[in-house]
N, C-alpha and C positions, 0 to 999 in steps of 0.2 A: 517674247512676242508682246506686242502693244495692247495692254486690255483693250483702251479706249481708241476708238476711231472716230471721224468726223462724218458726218451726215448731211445730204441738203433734203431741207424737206418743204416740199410743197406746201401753203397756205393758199387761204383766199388773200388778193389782193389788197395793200390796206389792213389789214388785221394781221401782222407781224408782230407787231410789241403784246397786241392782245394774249397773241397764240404765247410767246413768251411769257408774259404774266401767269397764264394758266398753266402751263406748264410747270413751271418753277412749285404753283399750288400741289398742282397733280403730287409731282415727285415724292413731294414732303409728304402727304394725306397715303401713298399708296407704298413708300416707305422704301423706295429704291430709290435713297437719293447716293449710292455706293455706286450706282451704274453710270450716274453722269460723272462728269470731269472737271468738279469745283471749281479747280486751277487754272483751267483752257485758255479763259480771257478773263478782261474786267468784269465781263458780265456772267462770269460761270461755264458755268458750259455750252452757252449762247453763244451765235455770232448772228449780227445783221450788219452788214457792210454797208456805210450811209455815205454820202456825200451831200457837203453843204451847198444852199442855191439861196436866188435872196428870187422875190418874186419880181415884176417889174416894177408895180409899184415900194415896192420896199428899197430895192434899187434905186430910186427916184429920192426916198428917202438918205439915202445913205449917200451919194451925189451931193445931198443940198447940203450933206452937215446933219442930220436929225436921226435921232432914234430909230435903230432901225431892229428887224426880227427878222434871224437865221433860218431858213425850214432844211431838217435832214430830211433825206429821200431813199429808201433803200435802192444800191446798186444793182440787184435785181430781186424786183418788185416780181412777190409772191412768194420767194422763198426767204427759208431761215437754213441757219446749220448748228448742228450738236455733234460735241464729240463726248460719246456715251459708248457704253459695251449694249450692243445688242441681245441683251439676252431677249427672251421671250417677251416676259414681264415687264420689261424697258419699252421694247416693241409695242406692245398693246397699248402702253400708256400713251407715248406719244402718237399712236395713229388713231387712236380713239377721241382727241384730244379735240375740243371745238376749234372750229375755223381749219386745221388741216385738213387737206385733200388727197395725201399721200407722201412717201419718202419715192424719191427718185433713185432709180437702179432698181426697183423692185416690179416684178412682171405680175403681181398679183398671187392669187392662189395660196398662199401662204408661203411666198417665199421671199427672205429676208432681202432686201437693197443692199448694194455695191457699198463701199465706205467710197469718199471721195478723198485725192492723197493730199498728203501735209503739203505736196509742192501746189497744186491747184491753189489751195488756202491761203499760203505765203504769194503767190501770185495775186489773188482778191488783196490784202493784205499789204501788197506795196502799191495797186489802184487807189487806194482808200486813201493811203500817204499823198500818191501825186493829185487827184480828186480835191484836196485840204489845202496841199500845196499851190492849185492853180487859184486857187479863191482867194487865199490867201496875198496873191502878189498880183488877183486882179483880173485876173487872167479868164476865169471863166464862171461869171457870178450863175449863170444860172443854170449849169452843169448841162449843157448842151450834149447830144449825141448824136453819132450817124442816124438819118432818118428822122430825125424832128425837124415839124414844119417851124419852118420863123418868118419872122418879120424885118426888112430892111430897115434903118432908124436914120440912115444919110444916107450920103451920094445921091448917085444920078438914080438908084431904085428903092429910094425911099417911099418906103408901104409898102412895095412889092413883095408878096408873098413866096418862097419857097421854101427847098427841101435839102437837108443837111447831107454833102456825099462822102467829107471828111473833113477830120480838124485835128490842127497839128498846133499841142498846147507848145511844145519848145517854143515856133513862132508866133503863136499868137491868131492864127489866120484860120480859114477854114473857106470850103468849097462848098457852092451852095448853089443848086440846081433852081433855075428860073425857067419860065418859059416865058419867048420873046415870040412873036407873029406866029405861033403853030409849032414853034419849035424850043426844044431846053437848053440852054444854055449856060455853063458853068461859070461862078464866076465869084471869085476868089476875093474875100472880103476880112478884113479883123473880124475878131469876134464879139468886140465890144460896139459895132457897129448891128448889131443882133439883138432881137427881142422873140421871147417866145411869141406861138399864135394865137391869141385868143378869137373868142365867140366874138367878140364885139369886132372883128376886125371884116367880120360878114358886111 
């Protein structure tokens, strides 16, 4: 049977690499570092699934020719994963741990969280690949997803603001919820024709 299993564990927002750093302290200072899974990844027995985005301005950057700056984004924002043996001890450490909010699968009370399986992981795990891959050939700089608001950048709804209903990186396109006189209307655009939505767009 497999000592080590994988875990997601809830953070605050934003404070991921944090919670990592402290963690990795904890282990060492509280001497269970037998319980995590050295091996697991590059990162130990961390995982935060990123994907790269350029911002618009950066973007604008990178277009003209100029120096530009990468930002990774965790795939989902607020959690982390470890694959550690649950013991007690292991347990405490990380849910005591600043900036956690709790491991998922666990109903409280003192009862230990579900493992999440090796195939969930290997599925985040080939996201991360295609995520790198679309950036990489152009395809989707600012890592757009169902539900983000954007901004039209041409055609005939240029400015016009909507709402993300799908996007299909094979071709490049995505559906993009507008509303026209009272009514929404779908309408299928590249995606390089897209900018996220900022405050200034008020």
């Amino acid at each position: 049977m497999e000592k080590f299993n994988w875990y997601m564990v809830s953070t605050i927002s934003g404070k991921e690499d944090l919670v990592v750093e402290a963690l990795r302290n904890r282990i060492i200072a509280e001497e269970v570092s037998e319980q995590f899974d050295a091996n697991a990844t590059e990162d130990g027995a961390f995982k935060i699934f990123k994907k790269p985005t350029l911002t618009a301005k950066e973007l604008e950057k990178k277009l003209n020719g100029d120096m530009y700056k990468i930002k990774w984004v965790n795939m989902y924002p607020g959690y982390i994963f470890i694959k550690m043996d649950m013991t007690d001890k292991a347990w405490y450490v990380v849910r005591n741990t600043q900036y956690v909010t709790g491991l998922v699968g666990s109903s409280g009370k003192g009862a230990k969280p579900t493992p999440v399986t090796q195939r969930e992981i290997n599925k985040s795990l080939i996201k991360e690949k295609e995520a790198l891959a679309d950036f990489e050939t152009n395809k989707n700089y600012f890592a757009f997803k169902v539900g983000d608001v954007v901004v039209f950048q041409d055609t005939a709804y240029k400015g016009t603001e909507g709402t993300i209903k799908s996007i299909s990186s094979d071709s490049n396109m995505a559906e993009v919820v507008v509303e026209t006189f009272g009514k929404n209307v779908v309408i299928e655009t590249s995606i390089e024709n897209l900018r996220p939505y900022t405050q200034n767009d008020n």
